[in-house]
C-alpha positions in Angstrom: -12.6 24.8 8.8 -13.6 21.8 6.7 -13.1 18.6 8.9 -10.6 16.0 7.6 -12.1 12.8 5.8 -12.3 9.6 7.2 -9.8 7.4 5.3 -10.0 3.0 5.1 -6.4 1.7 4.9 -5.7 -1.9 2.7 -2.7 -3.5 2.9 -1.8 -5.9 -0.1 -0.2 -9.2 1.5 -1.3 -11.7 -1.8 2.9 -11.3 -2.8 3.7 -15.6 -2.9 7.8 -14.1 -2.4 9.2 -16.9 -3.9 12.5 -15.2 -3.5 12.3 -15.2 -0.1 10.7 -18.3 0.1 7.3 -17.8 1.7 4.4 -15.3 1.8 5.7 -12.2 2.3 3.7 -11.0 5.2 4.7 -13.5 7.4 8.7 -12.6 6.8 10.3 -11.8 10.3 12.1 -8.2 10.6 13.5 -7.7 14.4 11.3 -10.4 15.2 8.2 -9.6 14.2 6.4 -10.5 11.0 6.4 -7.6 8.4 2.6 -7.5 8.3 2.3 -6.8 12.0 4.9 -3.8 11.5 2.9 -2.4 8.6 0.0 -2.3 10.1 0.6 -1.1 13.6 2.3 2.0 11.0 -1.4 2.3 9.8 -3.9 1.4 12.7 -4.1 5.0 14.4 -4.9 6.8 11.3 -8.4 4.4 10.7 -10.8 2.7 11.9 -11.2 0.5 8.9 -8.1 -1.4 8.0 -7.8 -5.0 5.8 -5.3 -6.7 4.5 -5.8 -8.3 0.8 -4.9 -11.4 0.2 -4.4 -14.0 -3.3 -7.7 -16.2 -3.8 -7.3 -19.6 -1.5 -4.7 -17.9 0.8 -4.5 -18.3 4.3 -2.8 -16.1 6.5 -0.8 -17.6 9.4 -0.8 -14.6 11.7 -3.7 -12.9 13.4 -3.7 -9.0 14.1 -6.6 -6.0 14.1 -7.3 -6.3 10.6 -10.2 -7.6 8.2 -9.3 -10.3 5.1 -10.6 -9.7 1.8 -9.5 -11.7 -0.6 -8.9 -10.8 -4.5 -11.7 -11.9 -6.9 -11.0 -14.1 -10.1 -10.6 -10.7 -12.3 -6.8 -11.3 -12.8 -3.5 -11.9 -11.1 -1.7 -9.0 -9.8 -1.1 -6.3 -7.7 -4.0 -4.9 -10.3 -6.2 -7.4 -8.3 -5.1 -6.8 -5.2 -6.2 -2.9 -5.7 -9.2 -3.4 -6.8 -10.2 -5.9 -3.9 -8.9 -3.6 -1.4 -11.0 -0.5 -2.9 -13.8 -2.8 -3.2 -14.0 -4.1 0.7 -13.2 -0.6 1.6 -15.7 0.9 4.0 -14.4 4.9 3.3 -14.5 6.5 -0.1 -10.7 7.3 0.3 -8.1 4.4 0.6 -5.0 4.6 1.5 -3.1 1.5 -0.4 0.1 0.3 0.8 2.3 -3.5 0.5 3.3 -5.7 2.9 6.6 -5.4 2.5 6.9 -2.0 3.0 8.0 -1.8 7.1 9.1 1.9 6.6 6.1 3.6 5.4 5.2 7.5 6.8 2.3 8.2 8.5 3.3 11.6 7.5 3.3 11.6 3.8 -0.2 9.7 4.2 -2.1 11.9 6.1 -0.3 14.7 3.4 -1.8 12.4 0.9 -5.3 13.4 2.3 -5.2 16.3 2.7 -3.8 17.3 -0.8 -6.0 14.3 -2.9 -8.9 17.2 -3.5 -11.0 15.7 -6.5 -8.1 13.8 -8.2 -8.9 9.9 -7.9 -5.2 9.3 -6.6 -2.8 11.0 -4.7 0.5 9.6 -5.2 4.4 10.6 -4.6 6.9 10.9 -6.9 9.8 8.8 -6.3 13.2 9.7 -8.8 12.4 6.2 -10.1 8.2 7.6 -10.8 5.6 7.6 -9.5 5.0 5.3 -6.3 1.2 3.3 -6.7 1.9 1.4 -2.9 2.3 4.2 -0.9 -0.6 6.1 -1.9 -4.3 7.5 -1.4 -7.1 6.2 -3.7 -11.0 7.0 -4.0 -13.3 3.9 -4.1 -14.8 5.5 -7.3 -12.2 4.9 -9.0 -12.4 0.7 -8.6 -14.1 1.0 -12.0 -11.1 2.5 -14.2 -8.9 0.3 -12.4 -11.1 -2.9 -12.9 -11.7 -2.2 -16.8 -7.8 -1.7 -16.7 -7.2 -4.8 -15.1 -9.5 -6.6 -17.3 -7.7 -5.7 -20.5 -5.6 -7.6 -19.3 -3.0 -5.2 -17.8 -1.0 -6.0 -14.9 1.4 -3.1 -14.3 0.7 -0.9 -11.4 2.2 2.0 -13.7 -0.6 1.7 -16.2 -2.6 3.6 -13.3 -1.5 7.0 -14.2 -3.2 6.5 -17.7 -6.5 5.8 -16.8 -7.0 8.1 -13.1 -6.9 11.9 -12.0 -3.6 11.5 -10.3 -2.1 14.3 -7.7 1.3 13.8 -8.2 3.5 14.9 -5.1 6.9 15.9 -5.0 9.0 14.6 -2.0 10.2 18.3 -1.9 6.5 19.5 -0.7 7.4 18.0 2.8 9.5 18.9 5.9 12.8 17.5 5.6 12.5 14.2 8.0 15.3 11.9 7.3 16.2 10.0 4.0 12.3 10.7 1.6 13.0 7.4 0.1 12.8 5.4 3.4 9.1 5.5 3.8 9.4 3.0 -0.2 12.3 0.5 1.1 10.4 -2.5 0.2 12.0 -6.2 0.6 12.0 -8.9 -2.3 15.4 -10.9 -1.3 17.4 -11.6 1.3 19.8 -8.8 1.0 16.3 -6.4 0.9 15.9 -7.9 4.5 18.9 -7.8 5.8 19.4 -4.0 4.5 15.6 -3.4 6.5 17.0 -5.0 9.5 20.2 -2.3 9.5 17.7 0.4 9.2 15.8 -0.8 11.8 18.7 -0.9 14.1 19.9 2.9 12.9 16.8 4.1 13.3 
Protein backbone atom coordinates (compact mmCIF):
# COMPACT_ATOMS: atom_id res chain seq x y z
CA UNK A 1 0.00 0.00 0.00
CA UNK A 2 1.48 3.31 -1.16
CA UNK A 3 2.31 5.43 1.99
CA UNK A 4 0.48 8.79 2.34
CA UNK A 5 2.63 12.04 1.50
CA UNK A 6 3.90 14.37 3.78
CA UNK A 7 1.95 17.62 3.39
CA UNK A 8 3.29 21.54 4.66
CA UNK A 9 0.30 23.58 5.86
CA UNK A 10 0.32 27.75 5.29
CA UNK A 11 -2.03 29.76 6.80
CA UNK A 12 -2.62 33.33 5.12
CA UNK A 13 -2.91 35.93 8.06
CA UNK A 14 -1.63 39.27 5.66
CA UNK A 15 -5.87 40.21 5.62
CA UNK A 16 -5.40 44.20 7.18
CA UNK A 17 -9.62 43.53 8.22
CA UNK A 18 -10.35 46.92 8.15
CA UNK A 19 -13.90 45.97 8.70
CA UNK A 20 -13.20 44.54 11.80
CA UNK A 21 -10.77 46.95 12.62
CA UNK A 22 -7.49 45.15 13.07
CA UNK A 23 -5.44 42.29 11.55
CA UNK A 24 -7.52 39.58 11.24
CA UNK A 25 -5.47 36.93 12.99
CA UNK A 26 -5.36 38.51 16.10
CA UNK A 27 -9.55 38.84 16.24
CA UNK A 28 -10.70 37.01 19.51
CA UNK A 29 -13.46 34.10 19.09
CA UNK A 30 -14.33 32.44 22.66
CA UNK A 31 -11.34 34.00 23.80
CA UNK A 32 -8.77 33.09 21.76
CA UNK A 33 -7.30 34.73 18.76
CA UNK A 34 -8.53 33.23 15.41
CA UNK A 35 -5.03 32.35 14.31
CA UNK A 36 -4.39 30.20 17.41
CA UNK A 37 -7.81 28.26 16.54
CA UNK A 38 -6.77 27.67 12.95
CA UNK A 39 -3.77 26.40 13.48
CA UNK A 40 -4.16 24.13 16.49
CA UNK A 41 -7.09 22.76 13.46
CA UNK A 42 -3.85 22.18 11.35
CA UNK A 43 -0.84 21.23 13.65
CA UNK A 44 -1.35 17.37 13.91
CA UNK A 45 -1.59 16.79 10.25
CA UNK A 46 2.25 18.40 9.67
CA UNK A 47 5.21 18.96 10.75
CA UNK A 48 5.76 22.03 8.74
CA UNK A 49 3.25 24.71 9.33
CA UNK A 50 3.73 28.90 8.62
CA UNK A 51 1.62 31.48 8.65
CA UNK A 52 2.03 34.20 5.70
CA UNK A 53 1.93 37.45 6.48
CA UNK A 54 1.72 41.21 4.25
CA UNK A 55 5.44 42.70 3.72
CA UNK A 56 6.33 44.95 7.11
CA UNK A 57 3.73 43.02 9.21
CA UNK A 58 4.20 42.04 12.57
CA UNK A 59 2.34 39.63 14.26
CA UNK A 60 1.30 40.27 17.90
CA UNK A 61 0.76 36.61 19.02
CA UNK A 62 3.32 33.77 19.23
CA UNK A 63 2.27 30.07 18.49
CA UNK A 64 4.13 26.72 16.78
CA UNK A 65 4.33 28.28 13.50
CA UNK A 66 7.08 29.71 11.06
CA UNK A 67 6.55 33.61 9.37
CA UNK A 68 7.15 34.13 5.83
CA UNK A 69 6.27 37.08 4.62
CA UNK A 70 4.83 37.94 0.93
CA UNK A 71 7.40 39.20 -1.54
CA UNK A 72 6.90 42.63 -3.50
CA UNK A 73 5.24 40.53 -6.54
CA UNK A 74 1.77 42.07 -5.81
CA UNK A 75 -0.91 42.65 -3.24
CA UNK A 76 -3.31 39.93 -2.58
CA UNK A 77 -4.33 36.78 -1.55
CA UNK A 78 -2.36 35.93 -5.04
CA UNK A 79 0.77 36.94 -2.99
CA UNK A 80 0.01 35.37 -0.11
CA UNK A 81 -0.20 31.88 -2.07
CA UNK A 82 2.67 32.13 -3.72
CA UNK A 83 4.74 33.04 -0.47
CA UNK A 84 3.22 30.27 1.29
CA UNK A 85 4.13 27.61 -1.63
CA UNK A 86 7.36 29.22 -1.78
CA UNK A 87 8.47 28.78 2.13
CA UNK A 88 6.85 25.51 1.93
CA UNK A 89 9.19 22.67 2.98
CA UNK A 90 6.64 19.60 1.29
CA UNK A 91 5.81 19.52 -2.39
CA UNK A 92 1.98 19.45 -1.34
CA UNK A 93 0.49 22.44 0.59
CA UNK A 94 -2.42 22.62 2.16
CA UNK A 95 -3.61 26.50 1.99
CA UNK A 96 -6.09 27.81 4.23
CA UNK A 97 -7.07 31.76 5.80
CA UNK A 98 -6.99 33.02 9.02
CA UNK A 99 -10.33 33.59 9.34
CA UNK A 100 -11.52 30.46 8.73
CA UNK A 101 -11.99 28.91 12.66
CA UNK A 102 -14.13 25.97 11.24
CA UNK A 103 -12.02 24.32 8.83
CA UNK A 104 -12.02 20.07 8.56
CA UNK A 105 -9.22 18.16 9.11
CA UNK A 106 -11.36 15.70 7.29
CA UNK A 107 -11.93 17.14 3.97
CA UNK A 108 -7.98 17.96 4.04
CA UNK A 109 -6.58 14.81 4.58
CA UNK A 110 -9.53 13.77 1.60
CA UNK A 111 -7.75 16.55 -0.26
CA UNK A 112 -4.57 14.36 -0.17
CA UNK A 113 -5.46 11.62 -0.79
CA UNK A 114 -7.54 12.43 -3.94
CA UNK A 115 -4.93 15.40 -5.44
CA UNK A 116 -3.16 12.53 -7.68
CA UNK A 117 -1.18 14.57 -10.37
CA UNK A 118 -3.66 17.54 -10.54
CA UNK A 119 -1.69 20.69 -9.17
CA UNK A 120 -4.79 21.58 -6.85
CA UNK A 121 -7.27 19.82 -5.14
CA UNK A 122 -10.04 21.94 -4.21
CA UNK A 123 -13.91 21.55 -3.05
CA UNK A 124 -16.70 22.80 -4.57
CA UNK A 125 -18.74 25.04 -2.63
CA UNK A 126 -22.67 25.93 -4.33
CA UNK A 127 -21.05 29.37 -4.53
CA UNK A 128 -17.66 27.52 -6.67
CA UNK A 129 -14.91 26.51 -6.17
CA UNK A 130 -13.24 27.15 -2.62
CA UNK A 131 -9.11 28.24 -3.29
CA UNK A 132 -8.61 28.63 1.00
CA UNK A 133 -9.56 25.49 1.95
CA UNK A 134 -7.55 23.50 -0.38
CA UNK A 135 -4.36 21.26 -1.26
CA UNK A 136 -1.68 22.75 -3.69
CA UNK A 137 1.74 21.31 -5.23
CA UNK A 138 4.80 23.69 -4.76
CA UNK A 139 5.29 23.16 -8.62
CA UNK A 140 2.70 24.98 -9.24
CA UNK A 141 4.14 28.47 -7.57
CA UNK A 142 5.19 29.23 -11.11
CA UNK A 143 1.61 29.39 -12.91
CA UNK A 144 0.39 31.13 -9.98
CA UNK A 145 3.34 33.73 -9.88
CA UNK A 146 3.12 34.45 -13.82
CA UNK A 147 -0.66 34.76 -12.90
CA UNK A 148 -0.08 37.10 -10.23
CA UNK A 149 2.20 39.05 -12.17
CA UNK A 150 -0.24 39.90 -14.93
CA UNK A 151 -1.48 41.57 -12.65
CA UNK A 152 -4.39 39.38 -11.54
CA UNK A 153 -5.61 39.35 -8.10
CA UNK A 154 -8.63 37.05 -7.90
CA UNK A 155 -8.18 33.78 -6.21
CA UNK A 156 -10.78 32.37 -8.92
CA UNK A 157 -8.44 33.12 -11.83
CA UNK A 158 -6.60 29.86 -10.34
CA UNK A 159 -8.75 27.42 -12.06
CA UNK A 160 -7.58 28.83 -15.51
CA UNK A 161 -4.10 28.38 -15.26
CA UNK A 162 -3.74 24.81 -12.82
CA UNK A 163 -4.81 21.03 -13.03
CA UNK A 164 -7.56 21.41 -10.56
CA UNK A 165 -9.36 18.15 -8.76
CA UNK A 166 -12.54 19.48 -8.19
CA UNK A 167 -14.39 17.77 -5.17
CA UNK A 168 -17.89 17.59 -4.54
CA UNK A 169 -19.01 17.95 -0.90
CA UNK A 170 -21.26 14.85 -1.75
CA UNK A 171 -17.95 12.56 -2.01
CA UNK A 172 -17.76 12.72 1.93
CA UNK A 173 -19.57 11.17 4.92
CA UNK A 174 -22.31 13.21 6.00
CA UNK A 175 -20.70 15.10 9.16
CA UNK A 176 -22.82 18.10 10.02
CA UNK A 177 -23.63 21.21 7.92
CA UNK A 178 -20.52 20.81 4.53
CA UNK A 179 -20.39 24.47 4.48
CA UNK A 180 -19.17 24.92 8.04
CA UNK A 181 -15.57 23.87 7.51
CA UNK A 182 -15.75 27.68 4.77
CA UNK A 183 -17.54 30.10 7.54
CA UNK A 184 -15.07 32.73 7.22
CA UNK A 185 -15.41 36.15 9.30
CA UNK A 186 -15.09 39.71 7.56
CA UNK A 187 -17.54 41.86 9.98
CA UNK A 188 -18.87 41.84 13.12
CA UNK A 189 -22.04 39.99 12.44
CA UNK A 190 -19.40 37.15 10.73
CA UNK A 191 -18.07 36.99 14.38
CA UNK A 192 -20.66 36.97 16.29
CA UNK A 193 -22.47 34.28 13.96
CA UNK A 194 -18.82 32.11 14.56
CA UNK A 195 -19.14 32.66 18.17
CA UNK A 196 -22.98 30.98 18.08
CA UNK A 197 -21.41 28.07 16.21
CA UNK A 198 -18.91 27.78 18.53
CA UNK A 199 -21.21 27.51 21.42
CA UNK A 200 -23.70 24.89 19.30
CA UNK A 201 -21.08 22.95 18.50
Amino acid sequence: MDSVPEASAAILAGGQGRRLGHDKGAILLGGRPLLTRVAERLAPLTDDLTVVLRAGQELPISGPWRIVHEGALCGGLLAGLVAALEGAQHELVWVVGCDMPFISAALLCYERTVIGDSDVAMPRVPLGLEPLHALYRRQAVASIRALAASGERRLSALSLGLSVRCIDLEELPPAGDPLRPFFNINTASDLARAERLLADR
